[in-house]
N, C-alpha and C positions, 0 to 999 in steps of 0.2 A: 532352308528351302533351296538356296542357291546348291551348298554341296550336296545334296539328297538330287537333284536334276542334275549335275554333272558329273555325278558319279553314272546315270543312266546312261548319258550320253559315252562316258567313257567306256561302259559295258557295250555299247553299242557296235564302238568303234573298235574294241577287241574280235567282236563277234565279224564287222566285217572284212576283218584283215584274213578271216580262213575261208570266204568266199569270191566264188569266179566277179567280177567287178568289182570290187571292193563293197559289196552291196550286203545290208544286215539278210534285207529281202532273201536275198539267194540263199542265203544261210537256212533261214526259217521256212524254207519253199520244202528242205530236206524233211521235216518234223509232220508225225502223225499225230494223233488226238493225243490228247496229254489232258492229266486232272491238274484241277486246282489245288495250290495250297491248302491247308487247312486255315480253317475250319469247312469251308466251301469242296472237301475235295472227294465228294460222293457227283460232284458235276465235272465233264469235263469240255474241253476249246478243243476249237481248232485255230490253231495257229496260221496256215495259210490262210485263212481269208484275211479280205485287204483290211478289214477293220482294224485286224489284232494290234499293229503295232501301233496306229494312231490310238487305239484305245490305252496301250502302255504308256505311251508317252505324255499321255493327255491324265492318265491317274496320277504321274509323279508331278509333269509338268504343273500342274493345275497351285503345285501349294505353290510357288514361285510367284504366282495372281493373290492366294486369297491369305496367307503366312503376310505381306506390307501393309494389302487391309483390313487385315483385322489387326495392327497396329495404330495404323493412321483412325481406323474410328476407336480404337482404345482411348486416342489422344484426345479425340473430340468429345468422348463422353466423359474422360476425366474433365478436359476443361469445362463442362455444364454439372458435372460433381452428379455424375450416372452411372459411372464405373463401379465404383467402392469396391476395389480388392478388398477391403479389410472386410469386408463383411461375409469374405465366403463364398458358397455359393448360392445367395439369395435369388430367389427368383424377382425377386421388383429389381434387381442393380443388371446393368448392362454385361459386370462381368462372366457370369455361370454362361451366359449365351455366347460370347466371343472366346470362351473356354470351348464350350461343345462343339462351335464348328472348328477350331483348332483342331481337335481330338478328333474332330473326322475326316481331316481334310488329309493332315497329315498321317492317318492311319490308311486312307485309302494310298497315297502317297508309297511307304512302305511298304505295301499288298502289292503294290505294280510292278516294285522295285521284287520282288522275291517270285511273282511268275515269271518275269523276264530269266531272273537266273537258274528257276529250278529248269524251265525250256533250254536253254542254251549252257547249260555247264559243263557239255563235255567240249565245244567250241572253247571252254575257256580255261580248259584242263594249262595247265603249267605257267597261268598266269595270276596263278595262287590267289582263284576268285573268289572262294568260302572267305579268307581270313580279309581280304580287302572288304568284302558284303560286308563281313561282322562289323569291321571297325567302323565302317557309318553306318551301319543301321542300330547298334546297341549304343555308339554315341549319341544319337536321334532317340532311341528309346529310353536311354536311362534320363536323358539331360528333362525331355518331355515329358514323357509318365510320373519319374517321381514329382517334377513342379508341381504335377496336377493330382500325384497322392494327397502329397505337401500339404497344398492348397485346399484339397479335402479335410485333411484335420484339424485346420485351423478353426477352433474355437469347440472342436469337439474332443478330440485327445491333447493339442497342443493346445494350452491354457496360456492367456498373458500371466504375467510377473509384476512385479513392482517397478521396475525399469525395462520390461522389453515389453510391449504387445506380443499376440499370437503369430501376427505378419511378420514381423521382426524375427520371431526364434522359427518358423516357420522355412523363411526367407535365407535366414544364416543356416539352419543343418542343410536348405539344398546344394547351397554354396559351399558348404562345408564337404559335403557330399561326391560333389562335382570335380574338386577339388582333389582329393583322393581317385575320383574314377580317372583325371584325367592322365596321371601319373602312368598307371596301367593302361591306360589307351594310348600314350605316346611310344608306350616301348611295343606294344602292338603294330605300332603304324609305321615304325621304322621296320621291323620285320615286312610288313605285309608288304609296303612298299619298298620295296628295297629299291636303291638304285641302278643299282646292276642291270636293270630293264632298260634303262635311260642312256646308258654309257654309251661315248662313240667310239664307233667301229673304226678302226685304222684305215685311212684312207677316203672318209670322209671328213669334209668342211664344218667347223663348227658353226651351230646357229648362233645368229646373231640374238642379243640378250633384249632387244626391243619387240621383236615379234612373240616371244613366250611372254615380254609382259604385257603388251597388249593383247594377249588372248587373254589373259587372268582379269582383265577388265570390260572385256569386250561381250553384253549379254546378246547381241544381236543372234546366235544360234536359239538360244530358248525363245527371244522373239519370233524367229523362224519357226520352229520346232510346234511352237504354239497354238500359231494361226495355220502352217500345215493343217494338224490335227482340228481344228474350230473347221476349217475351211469343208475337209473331209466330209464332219459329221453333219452341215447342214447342207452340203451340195451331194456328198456322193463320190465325188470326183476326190 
C-alpha cells in the first residue's frame, strides 16, 4: 500500500518539475478529454476539473487506510477463530469477505495509478516511466493476484497430502513463486531505476543522510494527501 501511494506521489512530483510553479495542477491545466483505460475506455474525463486529481489520489491513496484494516480485523477474527483461511473461500468464514474488499481496494488502487500515467506520459518522457510503472504495478499484481488464484484452488485443484495440507502447498508454490519473480524484478528495478538520476551535480553540497531517512519514515504526506482529498469531497473546497 505504502509503495503503490508513493510511487503516485513520486509520479506526481516528476510531472510537476516540467510546470510553471512547480504545480502538478499546471501541468494538467494543459490536457483535453482523454478516455479511460480499459476496460472503461468507450468513456472519457476531463482532467481539468478540480475533482480529477483528488479523485486520483484518493483511488490509490485509499488502500494505505483499508490494506492495515483489513489486517488488523484478520487478526481479530482469527483470534475469535472466524477467519479460517484454511477453508477457502467459504461464505460463513470472515476470510472470502476481507479477500473481496482486498481485491477491490487495491484494484481500484492500480486503475488510479494507470490513468494518472496514460494522462501525463509525455511529461514524463526520459524518466523511463513505462519501466518504473511496470516494476510496481506487475510487482503488486503478481505478488496479489496469484495469492488470491492460490487461494482459489485450495481444496479444489490443490488437494492436501499426507504431510502438507492444501494451505501449506498452496502457500509454498506462492512463495515459491514470488521467489523466482523477485529475481527478475530486481534486475528490472536497477534498470528502471538507475541511479544516474540521483547523482550530484559538481558543484553542489551533498545531502545530509538524515533527512533522506527521515523521509522514508515519515507518512505525514499521505496523511496530508488524504484528508486533502476527504476534505475536497465533502466540502467542495
Amino acid at each position: 500500500a505504502v509503495t503503490l501511494s508513493a510511487f503516485l506521489l513520486l509520479l506526481i512530483e516528476y510531472v510537476a518539475a516540467t510546470a510553471s510553479g512547480h504545480k502538478a495542477e499546471n501541468a494538467i491545466a494543459r490536457k483535453d478529454k482523454h478516455p479511460l483505460p480499459l476496460p472503461f475506455c468507450c468513456w472519457r474525463y476531463r482532467p481539468t476539473k478540480p475533482y480529477f486529481m483528488f479523485t486520483v489520489k484518493w483511488a490509490v491513496l485509499q488502500y494505505v487506510i483499508f490494506r492495515p484494516l483489513i489486517s488488523i480485523i484478520g487478526i481479530i477474527c482469527q483470534k475469535y477463530d472466524v477467519l479460517c483461511e484454511s477453508a477457502g473461500f467459504s461464505v460463513h468464514y470472515a476470510n472470502v469477505y476481507l479477500e473481496a474488499v482486498d481485491f477491490v481496494s487495491i484494484t481500484f488502487a492500480l486503475y488510479g495509478l494507470l490513468v494518472f500515467y496514460g494522462l501525463m506520459s509525455e511529461e514524463l518522457q526520459g524518466r523511463r516511466p513505462l519501466a518504473k510503472f511496470m516494476c510496481i504495478k506487475l510487482i503488486v499484481m503478481f505478488t496479489f493476484y496469484q495469492s488470491f488464484v492460490f487461494n482459489a484452488l485450495e481444496g479444489r485443484v490443490i488437494k492436501e497430502t499426507t504431510y502438507w495440507t492444501a494451505t501449506n502447498i498452496a502457500d509454498g508454490l506462492n512463495a515459491l513463486t514470488i521467489c523466482i519473480e523477485m529475481i527478475i524484478f530486481a534486475g528490472l528495478m536497477m534498470w528502471a531505476y538507475t541511479p544516474a538520476e540521483y547523482k550530484r551535480k559538481s558543484g553542489i553540497s551533498p545531502t545530509s543522510i538524515w533527512r533522506p531517512l527521515w523521509d522514508s519514515i515519515n507518512y505525514s504526506d499521505f496523511a496530508r494527501e488524504i484528508w486533502g482529498s476527504l476534505h475536497f469531497f465533502f466540502t467542495g473546497k
